[in-house]
N, C-alpha and C positions, 0 to 999 in steps of 0.2 A: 504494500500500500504506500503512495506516494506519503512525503514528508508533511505535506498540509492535511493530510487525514486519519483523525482520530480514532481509532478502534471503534473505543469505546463511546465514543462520542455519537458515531455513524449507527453502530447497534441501539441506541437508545432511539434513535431517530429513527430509525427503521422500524420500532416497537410501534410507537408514537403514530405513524403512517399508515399502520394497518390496525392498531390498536390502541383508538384515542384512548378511551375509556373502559379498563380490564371491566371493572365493577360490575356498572349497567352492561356491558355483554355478557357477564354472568349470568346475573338476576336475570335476566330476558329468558337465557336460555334454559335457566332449570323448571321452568313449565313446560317444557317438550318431552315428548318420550324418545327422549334420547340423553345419551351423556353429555353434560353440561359445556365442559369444555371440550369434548371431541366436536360438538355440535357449533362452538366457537372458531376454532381452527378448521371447520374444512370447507370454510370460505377463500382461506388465504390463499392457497396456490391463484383461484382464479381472478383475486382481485389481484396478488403481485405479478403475475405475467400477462395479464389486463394494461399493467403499467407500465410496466416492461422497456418496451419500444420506444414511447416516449422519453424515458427519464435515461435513455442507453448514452446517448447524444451529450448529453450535460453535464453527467454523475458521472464526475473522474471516479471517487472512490467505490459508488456501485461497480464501475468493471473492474477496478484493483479486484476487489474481492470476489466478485464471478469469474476473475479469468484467473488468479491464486487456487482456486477452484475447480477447474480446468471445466469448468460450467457447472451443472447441478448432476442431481445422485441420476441415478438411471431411472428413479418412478418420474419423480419431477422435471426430468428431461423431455419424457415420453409428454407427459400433460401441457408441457409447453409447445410442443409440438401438432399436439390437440388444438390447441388454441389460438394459435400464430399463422398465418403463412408465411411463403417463403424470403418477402422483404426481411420480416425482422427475424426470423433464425438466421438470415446471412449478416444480417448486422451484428449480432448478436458473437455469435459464433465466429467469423471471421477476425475478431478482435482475441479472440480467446482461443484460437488454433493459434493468430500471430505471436499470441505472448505464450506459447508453450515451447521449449527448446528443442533441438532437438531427443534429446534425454529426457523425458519430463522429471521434473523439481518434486519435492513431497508437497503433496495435495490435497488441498485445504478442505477443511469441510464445507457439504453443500447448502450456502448460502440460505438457501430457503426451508433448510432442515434445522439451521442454528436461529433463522427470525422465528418459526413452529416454535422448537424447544425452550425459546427464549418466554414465548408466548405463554407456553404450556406452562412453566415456573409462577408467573404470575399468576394464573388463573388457581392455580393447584393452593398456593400462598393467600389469594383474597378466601376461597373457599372454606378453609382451615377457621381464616380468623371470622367466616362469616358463621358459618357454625360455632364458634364459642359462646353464641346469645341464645337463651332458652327456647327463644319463640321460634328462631331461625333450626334449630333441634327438630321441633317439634314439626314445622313446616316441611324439614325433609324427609321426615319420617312418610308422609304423604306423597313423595314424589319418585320419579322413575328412579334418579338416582346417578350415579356414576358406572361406566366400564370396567370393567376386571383389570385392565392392563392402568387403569386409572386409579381404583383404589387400593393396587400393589403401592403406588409412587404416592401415597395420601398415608400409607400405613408407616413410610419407612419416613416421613416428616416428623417434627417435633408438633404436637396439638394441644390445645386446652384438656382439660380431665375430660372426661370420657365422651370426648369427639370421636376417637377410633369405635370405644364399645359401640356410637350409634350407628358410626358406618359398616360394620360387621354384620349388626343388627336389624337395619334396613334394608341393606344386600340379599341377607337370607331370608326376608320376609320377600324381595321381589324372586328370589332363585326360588323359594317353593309355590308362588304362581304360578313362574313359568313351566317347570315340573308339573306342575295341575293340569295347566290349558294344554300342554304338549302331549302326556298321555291319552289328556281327553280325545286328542285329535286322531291319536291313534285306535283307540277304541271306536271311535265313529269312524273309520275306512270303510263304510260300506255305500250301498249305493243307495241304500234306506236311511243310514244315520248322517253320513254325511252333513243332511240339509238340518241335523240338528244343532250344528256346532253354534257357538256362539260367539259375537263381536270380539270378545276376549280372547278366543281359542283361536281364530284367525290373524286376529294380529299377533300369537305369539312366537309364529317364529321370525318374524322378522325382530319384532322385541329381544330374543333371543342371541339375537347375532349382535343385535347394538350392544346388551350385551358384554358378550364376550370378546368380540373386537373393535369395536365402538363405531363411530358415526364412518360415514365413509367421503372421501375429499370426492369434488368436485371433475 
């Protein structure tokens, strides 16, 4: 990265860009049946390569660090290729074949995986201190909840007293739902019971999969 650009300065700004206000995108998102912050994060890809093209031209330090990079991981290369045509991957990309040596250098990580992770910290951090209030307890008690790969990363934080009990507790109250409606569905495989399943039984395996691998990006 050139000598006028801040690490750290440039990552906060990056936050900031995609993530004015962690908070309110929290709160919004834990009335969905879905995981809160997966549900937050899988906008990002398509709003930052949305922007992409325009901000390539101006932001010395955005292609320090995409072409340090040697562009993005292989999912998020693919999705930008989804969503671009061929002007702005050659813009793109031909600045970051040009700054690859012959040898390539060690390789930075992908850009749009550390602004996610970056993202993901904070939501994980508002969360923690949102549940330390009774009534925010008591309200998630009511709600779908978080991902499995999400409240591993919630369990191994530091919490107020018995933040983790509630999310253990809450988990297992939504995991023996989905074990209900899921056998139900199995039990009605026929071509008479079927038509008996119910709103809950249908939505549960998609419920399901949110889940155990959470929301899915764009």
């Amino acid at each position: 990265m050139t000598e006028t650009c801040s690490d750290e300065v440039f990552w906060q700004e990056e936050v900031r860009r995609f993530l004015p206000d962690a908070r309110s995108a929290l709160r919004a998102a834990l009335g969905y049946v879905c995981c809160p912050i997966c549900h937050v994060l899988a906008d990002v890809p398509f709003h930052y390569f949305a922007l992409l093209p325009s901000r390539w031209p101006d932001e010395q330090c955005l292609r320090d660090v995409v072409c340090q990079a040697w562009g993005f991981c292989n999912r998020h290369t693919w999705q930008l290729s989804k969503m671009q045509g061929f002007v702005a991957i050659a813009r793109v990309f031909l600045d970051v074949l040009d700054a690859l040596p012959h040898l390539p250098t060690p390789r930075h990580s992908c850009p749009l995986c550390r602004l996610q992770a970056l993202m993901e910290a904070m939501l994980l951090n508002d969360l923690c201190q949102w549940l330390s209030r009774r009534a925010a307890q008591e309200r998630y008690g009511e709600l779908f909840g978080v991902c499995y790969p999400h409240l591993e990363l919630l369990l191994q934080r530091e919490t107020a007293e018995g933040v983790k009990e509630l999310l253990i507790r809450a988990q297992e109250g939504r995991r023996e739902e989905l074990l209900r409606d899921l056998q139900s569905i199995l039990d009605k495989d026929t071509a008479e019971a079927k038509w008996l399943r119910t709103e809950a039984e249908k939505r549960a395996p998609r419920r399901t999969l949110l889940k155990l691998a959470g929301d899915q990006e764009p």
